[in-house]
C-alpha positions in Angstrom: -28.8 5.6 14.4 -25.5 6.1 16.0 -22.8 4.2 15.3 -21.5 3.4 18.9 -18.1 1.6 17.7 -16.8 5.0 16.6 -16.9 6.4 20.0 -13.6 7.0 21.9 -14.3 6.5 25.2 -13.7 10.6 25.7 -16.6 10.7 23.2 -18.7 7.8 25.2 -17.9 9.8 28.3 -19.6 12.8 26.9 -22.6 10.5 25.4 -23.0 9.1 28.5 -23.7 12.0 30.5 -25.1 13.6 28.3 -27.4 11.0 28.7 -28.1 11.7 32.1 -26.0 8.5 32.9 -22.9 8.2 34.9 -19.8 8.6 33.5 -18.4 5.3 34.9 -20.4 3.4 32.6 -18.7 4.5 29.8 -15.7 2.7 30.7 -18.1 -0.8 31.0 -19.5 -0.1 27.6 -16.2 0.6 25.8 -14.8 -2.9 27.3 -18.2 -4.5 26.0 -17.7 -3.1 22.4 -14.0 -3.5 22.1 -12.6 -5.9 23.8 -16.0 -8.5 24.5 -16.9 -7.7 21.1 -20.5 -8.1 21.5 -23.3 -7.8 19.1 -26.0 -6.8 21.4 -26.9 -4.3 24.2 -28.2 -7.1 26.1 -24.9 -8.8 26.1 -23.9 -6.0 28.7 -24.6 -7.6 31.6 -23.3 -5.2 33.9 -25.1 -1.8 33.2 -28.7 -1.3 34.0 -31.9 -2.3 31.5 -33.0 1.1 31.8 -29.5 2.1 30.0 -29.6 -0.7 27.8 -32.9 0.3 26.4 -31.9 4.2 26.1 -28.6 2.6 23.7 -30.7 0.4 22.0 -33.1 3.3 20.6 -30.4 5.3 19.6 -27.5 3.4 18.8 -26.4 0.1 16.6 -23.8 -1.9 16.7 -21.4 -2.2 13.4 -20.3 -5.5 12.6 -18.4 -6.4 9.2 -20.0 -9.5 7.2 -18.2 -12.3 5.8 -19.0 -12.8 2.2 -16.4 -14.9 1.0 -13.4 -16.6 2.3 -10.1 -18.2 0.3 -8.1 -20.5 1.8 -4.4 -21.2 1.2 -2.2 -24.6 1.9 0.2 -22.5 3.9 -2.4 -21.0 6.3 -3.4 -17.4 5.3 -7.0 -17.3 5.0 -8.4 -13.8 2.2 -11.6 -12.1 3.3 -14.3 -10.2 1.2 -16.2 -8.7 3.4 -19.5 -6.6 3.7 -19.9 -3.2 4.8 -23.4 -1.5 6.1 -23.6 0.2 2.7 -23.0 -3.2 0.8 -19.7 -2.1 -0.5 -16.9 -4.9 -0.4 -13.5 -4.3 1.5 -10.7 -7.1 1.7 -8.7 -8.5 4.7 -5.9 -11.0 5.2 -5.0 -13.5 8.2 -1.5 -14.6 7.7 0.7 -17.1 10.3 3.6 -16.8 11.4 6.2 -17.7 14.2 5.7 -14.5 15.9 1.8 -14.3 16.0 -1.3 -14.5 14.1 -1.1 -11.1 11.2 -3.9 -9.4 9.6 -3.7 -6.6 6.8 -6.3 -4.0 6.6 -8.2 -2.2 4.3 -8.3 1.7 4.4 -10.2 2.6 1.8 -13.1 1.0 -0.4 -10.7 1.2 -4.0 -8.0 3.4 -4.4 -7.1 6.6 -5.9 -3.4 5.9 -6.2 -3.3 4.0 -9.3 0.1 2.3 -8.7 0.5 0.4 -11.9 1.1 -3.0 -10.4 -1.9 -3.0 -7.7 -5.5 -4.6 -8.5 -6.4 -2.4 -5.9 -7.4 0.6 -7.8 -8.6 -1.3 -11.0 -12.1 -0.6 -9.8 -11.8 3.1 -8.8 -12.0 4.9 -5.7 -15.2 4.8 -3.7 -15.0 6.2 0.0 -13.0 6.2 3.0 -13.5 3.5 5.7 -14.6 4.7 9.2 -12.4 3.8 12.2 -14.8 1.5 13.2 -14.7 -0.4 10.1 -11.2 -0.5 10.2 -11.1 -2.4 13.9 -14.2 -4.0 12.5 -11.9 -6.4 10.0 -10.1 -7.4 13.0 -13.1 -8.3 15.3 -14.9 -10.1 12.8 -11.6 -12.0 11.4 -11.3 -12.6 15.0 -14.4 -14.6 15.2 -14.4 -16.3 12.3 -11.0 -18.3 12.6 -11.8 -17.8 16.8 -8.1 -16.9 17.2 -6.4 -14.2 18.7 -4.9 -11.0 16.2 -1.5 -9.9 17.8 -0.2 -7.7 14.7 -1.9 -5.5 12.3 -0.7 -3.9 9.3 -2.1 -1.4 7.1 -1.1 -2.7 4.0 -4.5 -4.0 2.2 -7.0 -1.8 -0.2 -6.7 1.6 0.0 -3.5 4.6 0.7 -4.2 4.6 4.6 -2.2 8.1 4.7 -5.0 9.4 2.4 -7.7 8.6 5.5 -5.7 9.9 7.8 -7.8 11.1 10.7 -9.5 8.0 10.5 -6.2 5.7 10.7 -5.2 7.7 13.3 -8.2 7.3 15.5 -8.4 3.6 14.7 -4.8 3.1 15.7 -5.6 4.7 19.0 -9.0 2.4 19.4 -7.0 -0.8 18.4 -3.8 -0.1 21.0 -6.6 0.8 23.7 -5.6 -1.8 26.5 -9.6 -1.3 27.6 -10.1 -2.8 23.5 -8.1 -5.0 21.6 -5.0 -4.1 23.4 -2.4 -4.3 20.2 0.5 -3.0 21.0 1.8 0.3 18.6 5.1 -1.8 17.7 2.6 -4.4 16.6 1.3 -2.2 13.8 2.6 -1.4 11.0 1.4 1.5 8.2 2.2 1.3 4.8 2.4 4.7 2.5 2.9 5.3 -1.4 4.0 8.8 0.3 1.6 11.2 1.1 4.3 13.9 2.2 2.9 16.4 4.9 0.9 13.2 6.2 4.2 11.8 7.0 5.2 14.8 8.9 1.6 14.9 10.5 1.9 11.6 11.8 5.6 11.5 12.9 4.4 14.8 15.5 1.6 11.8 16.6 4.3 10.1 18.2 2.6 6.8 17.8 5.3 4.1 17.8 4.1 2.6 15.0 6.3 0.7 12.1 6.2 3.4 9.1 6.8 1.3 5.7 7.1 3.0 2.5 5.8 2.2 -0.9 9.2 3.1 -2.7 10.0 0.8 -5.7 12.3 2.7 -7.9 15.0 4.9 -7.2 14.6 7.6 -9.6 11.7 10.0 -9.9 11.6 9.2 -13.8 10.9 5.5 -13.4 8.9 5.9 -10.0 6.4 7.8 -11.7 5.8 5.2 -14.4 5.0 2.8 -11.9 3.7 5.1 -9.0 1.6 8.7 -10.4 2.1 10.1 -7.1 5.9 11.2 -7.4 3.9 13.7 -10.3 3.1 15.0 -6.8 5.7 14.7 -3.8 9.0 14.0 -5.9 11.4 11.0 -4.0 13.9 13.3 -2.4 10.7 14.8 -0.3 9.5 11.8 0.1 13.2 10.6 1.7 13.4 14.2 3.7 10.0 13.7 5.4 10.9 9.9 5.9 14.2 11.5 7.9 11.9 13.9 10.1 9.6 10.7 10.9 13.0 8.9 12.3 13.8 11.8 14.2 10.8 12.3 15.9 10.0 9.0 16.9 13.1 7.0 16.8 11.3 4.2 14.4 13.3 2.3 11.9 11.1 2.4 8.6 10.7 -0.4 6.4 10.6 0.8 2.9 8.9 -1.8 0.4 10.4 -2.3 -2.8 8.4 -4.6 -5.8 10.6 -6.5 -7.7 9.3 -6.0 -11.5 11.3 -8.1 -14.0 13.2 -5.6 -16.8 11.8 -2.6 -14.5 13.2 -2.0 -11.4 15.3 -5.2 -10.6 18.8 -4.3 -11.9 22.5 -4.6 -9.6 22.3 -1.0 -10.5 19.1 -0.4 -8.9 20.2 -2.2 -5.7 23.1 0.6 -6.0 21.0 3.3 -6.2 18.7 2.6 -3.5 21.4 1.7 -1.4 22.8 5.3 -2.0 19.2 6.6 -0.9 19.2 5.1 2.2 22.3 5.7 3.4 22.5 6.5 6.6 19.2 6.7 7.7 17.9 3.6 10.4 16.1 1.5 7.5 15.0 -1.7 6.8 14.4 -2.9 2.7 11.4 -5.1 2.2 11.9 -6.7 -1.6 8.5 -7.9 -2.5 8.3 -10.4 -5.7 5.7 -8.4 -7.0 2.2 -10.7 -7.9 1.0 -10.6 -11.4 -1.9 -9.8 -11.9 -4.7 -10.2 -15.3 -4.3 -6.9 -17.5 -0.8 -5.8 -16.3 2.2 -6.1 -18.0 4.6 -6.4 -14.9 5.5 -9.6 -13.8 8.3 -11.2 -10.8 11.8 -10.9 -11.0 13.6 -13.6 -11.6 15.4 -15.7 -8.5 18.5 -14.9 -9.5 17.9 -11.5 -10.1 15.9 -11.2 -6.4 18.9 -13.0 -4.8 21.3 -10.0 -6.4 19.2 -7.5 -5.3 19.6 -8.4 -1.9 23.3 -9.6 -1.7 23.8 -6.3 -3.1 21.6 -4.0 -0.7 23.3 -6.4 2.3 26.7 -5.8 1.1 26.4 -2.0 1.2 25.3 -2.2 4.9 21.4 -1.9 4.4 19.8 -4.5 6.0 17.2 -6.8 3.5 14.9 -9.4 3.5 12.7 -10.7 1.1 8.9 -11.3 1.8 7.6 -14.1 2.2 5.0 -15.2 -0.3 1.9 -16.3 1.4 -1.3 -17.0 -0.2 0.3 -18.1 -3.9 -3.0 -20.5 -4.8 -5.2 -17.9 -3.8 -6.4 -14.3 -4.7 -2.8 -13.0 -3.4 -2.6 -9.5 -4.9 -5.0 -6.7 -2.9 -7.8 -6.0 -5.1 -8.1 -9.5 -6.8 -11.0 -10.8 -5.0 -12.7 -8.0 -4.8 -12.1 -7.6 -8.5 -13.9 -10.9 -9.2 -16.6 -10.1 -6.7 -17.8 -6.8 -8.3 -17.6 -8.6 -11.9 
């Protein structure tokens, strides 16, 4: 059977006709799928039974199941959910002032082994379809029967490591005939997959690019982060430089605060030395301990130095804000428990 969600409509067009079908209906079927959401060929009241019965033989619809669902006091709501193969992805809904947030999975597991990230405690078992990936919002959608407006690429997975398939679901999700999310509404997290960077910067998606930095040397990154054995941090910084240039983004670069690890004044030096004159915004993340690591948070004190400092040398800082502290809150945790 075909998956029909994985169409573009370029690729529905062609269906279509090659159906024997006019090409108009494309266009009614992609609204149906995308931005309806419906889980039936019958639901598409506008197009012809005889049509409806030609999909129906030949495609399915892919919807995402809800398995399991954690609830926090402050609002954010953690998703397991259920693929077609019966593999488990999560998802979060977070609130905030500016709209209703989701993260996304990219990948069921992870190949990266960061050292701090449950994620790829369980391995690395495939790439998630486009489809799948606009799946977590449709079916997060219905379940808390509120509206997504931002999506960021932050949950399981190294989304720069399925990159044709983040691409395409980027392009699906900002479709105004879909789900309509604006590009500046998205945001893609990398641990730095080098030439992807460059790949995606010649997109020209205006996309938020945030990077997975947390040290400032390659000697400590790679402790924490194998892939520096593999794109070192000044070619990480270079192609981060290119990605500015090309689309005139500001990226956000993530930084986990590890107590005794990364959290010194003279770390807050160092990367402010990095970043130095390029348009970027720092992201300090109390990292979340998690069972079987030996990293835990920075102190407050030693967070509130870390920013003072990055502020005072001109690079603009924040610090996250912790959502989802009574729950599963690292990526990979529930999942974790599930598969156990």
């Amino acid at each position: 059977m075909i998956n029909i969600n994985e169409y573009t409509l370029k690729e529905l067009e062609e269906y279509i006709e090659n159906l024997e079908e006019k090409k108009f209906h494309a266009k009614q079927i992609f609204k149906w799928l995308h931005k309806e959401q419906v889980e039936s060929f019958d639901d598409m009241t506008d197009i012809s039974k005889s049509l409806r019965e030609k999909l129906k033989k030949q495609c399915e619809i892919v919807k995402l199941q809800v398995i399991e669902v954690q609830k926090s006091k402050d609002g954010t709501h953690k998703f397991l959910l259920s693929l077609s193969d019966s593999n488990a992805i999560e998802s979060v809904f977070m609130k905030y002032n500016h709209g209703n947030t989701i993260c996304v999975s990219t990948q069921v597991g992870c190949k990266m082994g960061c050292k701090f990230c449950a994620s790829t405690k369980e391995g690395y078992k495939r790439n998630l379809l486009a489809s799948e990936i606009e799946g977590q919002i449709v079916a997060i959608e219905k379940y808390m029967k509120e509206k997504i407006s931002n999506v960021v690429y932050m949950g399981i997975g190294e989304p720069l490591d399925n990159y044709d398939n983040v691409v395409k679901s980027i392009r699906q999700i900002n479709n105004p005939m879909g789900l309509g999310i604006g590009a500046r509404h998205i945001s893609l997290s990398t641990s730095g997959i080098v030439p992807n960077i460059y790949k995606l910067a010649d997109e020209k998606i205006q996309a938020t690019l945030s990077i997975s930095l947390h040290a400032t040397t390659d000697k400590k990154r790679k402790e924490i982060m194998p892939i520096t054995n593999k794109y070192g941090t000044k070619e990480l910084l270079e192609a981060c430089r290119y990605y500015i240039m090309q689309t005139g983004r500001r990226i956000s670069f993530e930084y986990a605060l590890i107590h005794g690890v990364n959290d010194s004044k003279n770390d807050a030096i160092e990367l402010a030395k990095l970043l130095r004159g390029m348009i970027a915004h720092v992201n300090l993340i109390p990292v979340n301990e998690i069972k079987e690591k030996e990293y835990t948070k920075s102190k407050e004190e030693s967070i509130k130095q870390f920013m003072t400092t990055l502020n005072s040398m001109g690079i603009i800082t924040t610090v996250r804000r912790e959502l989802g502290k009574d729950i599963d809150a690292a990526c990979g945790q529930l999942r974790q428990r599930y598969l156990k």
